[in-house]
Steps between C-alpha positions, in 0.01 A plus 500: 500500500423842364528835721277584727234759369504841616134609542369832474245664747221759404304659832111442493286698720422320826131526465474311213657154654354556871249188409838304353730468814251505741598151573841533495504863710770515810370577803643823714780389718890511497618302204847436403717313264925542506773386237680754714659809376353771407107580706246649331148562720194561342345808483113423555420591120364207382480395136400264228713401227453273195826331383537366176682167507407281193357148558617270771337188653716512827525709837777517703453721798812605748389728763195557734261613235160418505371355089182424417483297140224455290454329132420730222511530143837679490789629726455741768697627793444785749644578824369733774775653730653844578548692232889539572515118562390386144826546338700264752233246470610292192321266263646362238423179231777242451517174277583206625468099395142406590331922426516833549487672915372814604838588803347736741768630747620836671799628339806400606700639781156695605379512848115605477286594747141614503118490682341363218633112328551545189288276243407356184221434308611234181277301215665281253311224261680178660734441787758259524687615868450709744797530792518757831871555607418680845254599671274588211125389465350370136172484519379293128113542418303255324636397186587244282867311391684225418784393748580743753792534670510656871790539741578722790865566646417688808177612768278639185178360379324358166103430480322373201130530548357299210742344306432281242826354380631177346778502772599690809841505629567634863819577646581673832858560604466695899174591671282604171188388455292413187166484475230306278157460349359381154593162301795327347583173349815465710649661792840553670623577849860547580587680853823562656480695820200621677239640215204330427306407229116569517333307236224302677255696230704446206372114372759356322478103356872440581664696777907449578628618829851572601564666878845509648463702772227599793258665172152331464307466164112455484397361200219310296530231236232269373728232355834479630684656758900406545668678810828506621622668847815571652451691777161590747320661210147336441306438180101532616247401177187533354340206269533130456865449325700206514782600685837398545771687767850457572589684884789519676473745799158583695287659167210334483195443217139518618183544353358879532253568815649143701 
């Protein structure tokens, strides 16, 4: 695995990327994120920067940020927070076995505070994963990919609003939810805990579903659909698959709307 790459950061004038990160914008409120140690509060001045990071077709984000990501011809990231905030508010590329990810993550030993959530506005060609460690929310606009990988280990949130994707791969770990809409070929569900998967609008031919745990998925799958329960979690679904279920606890699989 090769070192992680530094990146370098050049300001841009707020004006010129209102229109950018209006979907990704924090709203006013007390927000707060602590690695412990030191505590740095924001001082109200709030700034754009552009952060040069090479290519990647990952995103890993720890932390309660708020990213919207878009498909685009190239690689961009910017992120909107107190001016005195953006240099303990890390991103970073690294290699690993299956691509490159984008980490995005306060800097270590950092306790930040401010009134505005800091956030992100990234486009990149293709992507491969997209994970939330936290309380962060992705939000992923219309684009589309190949296989996809998503996972959640925490309370944040992923939504894909019109995906089109060979495969989708959904993973919850805690009380995260992830969200979607579009097409695939194939479709995944794992859930351990309470989170739920919300994919009634995402129409899948083959849909796998794995709950252990009180977490519900809602799905829909044309061809097959192949569930297995351990727990009271529930599997509700859209279409007419041929379905086969394995359930040991009180989860149950029913049709959507009966």
């Amino acid at each position: 695995m090769e070192p992680a790459m530094n990146t370098s950061r050049r300001l841009v004038a707020v004006g010129l990327v209102t229109a950018a990160v209006l979907g990704a914008s924090g709203s006013a409120g007390a927000w707060s994120w602590s690695l412990g140690g030191e505590r740095v509060t924001g001082n109200g001045d709030i700034a754009t920067e552009s952060r040069d990071t090479g290519s990647f077709d990952g995103i890993a984000v720890a932390g309660g940020f708020n990213v919207v990501v878009r498909q685009g011809t190239g690689h961009k990231v910017e992120v909107k927070a107190d001016r005195n905030l953006l240099p303990v508010i890390e991103t970073r590329v690294v290699d690993g076995g299956k691509g490159r990810t984008l980490q995005i993550e306060p800097k270590k030993g950092i306790n930040i505070q401010s009134g505005t959530t800091p956030s992100f506005v990234i486009e990149l060609p293709s992507l491969r994963a997209v994970s939330v460690a936290g309380s962060g929310t992705v939000k992923v606009e219309p684009m589309k990919a190949g296989g996809v990988d998503a996972s959640i280990a925490g309370s944040g949130d992923i939504r894909f609003a019109g995906l089109e994707a060979e495969k989708l791969s959904m993973k919850v770990s805690g009380s995260g939810d992830i969200v979607a809409a579009g097409r695939c070929a194939n479709a995944s569900v794992s859930i351990a805990g309470s989170g739920d998967v919300k994919a009634a609008e995402l129409v899948a031919e083959e849909v796998k579903v794995n709950i252990a745990g009180s977490g519900d998925a809602a799905v829909n799958a044309t061809k097959k659909l192949n569930v297995s329960i351990a727990g009271s979690g529930d599997v509700r679904y859209a279409g007419s698959p041929q379905i086969s279920s394995s359930i040991a606890g009180s989860g149950k699989v029913r049709r959507i709307g009966e």
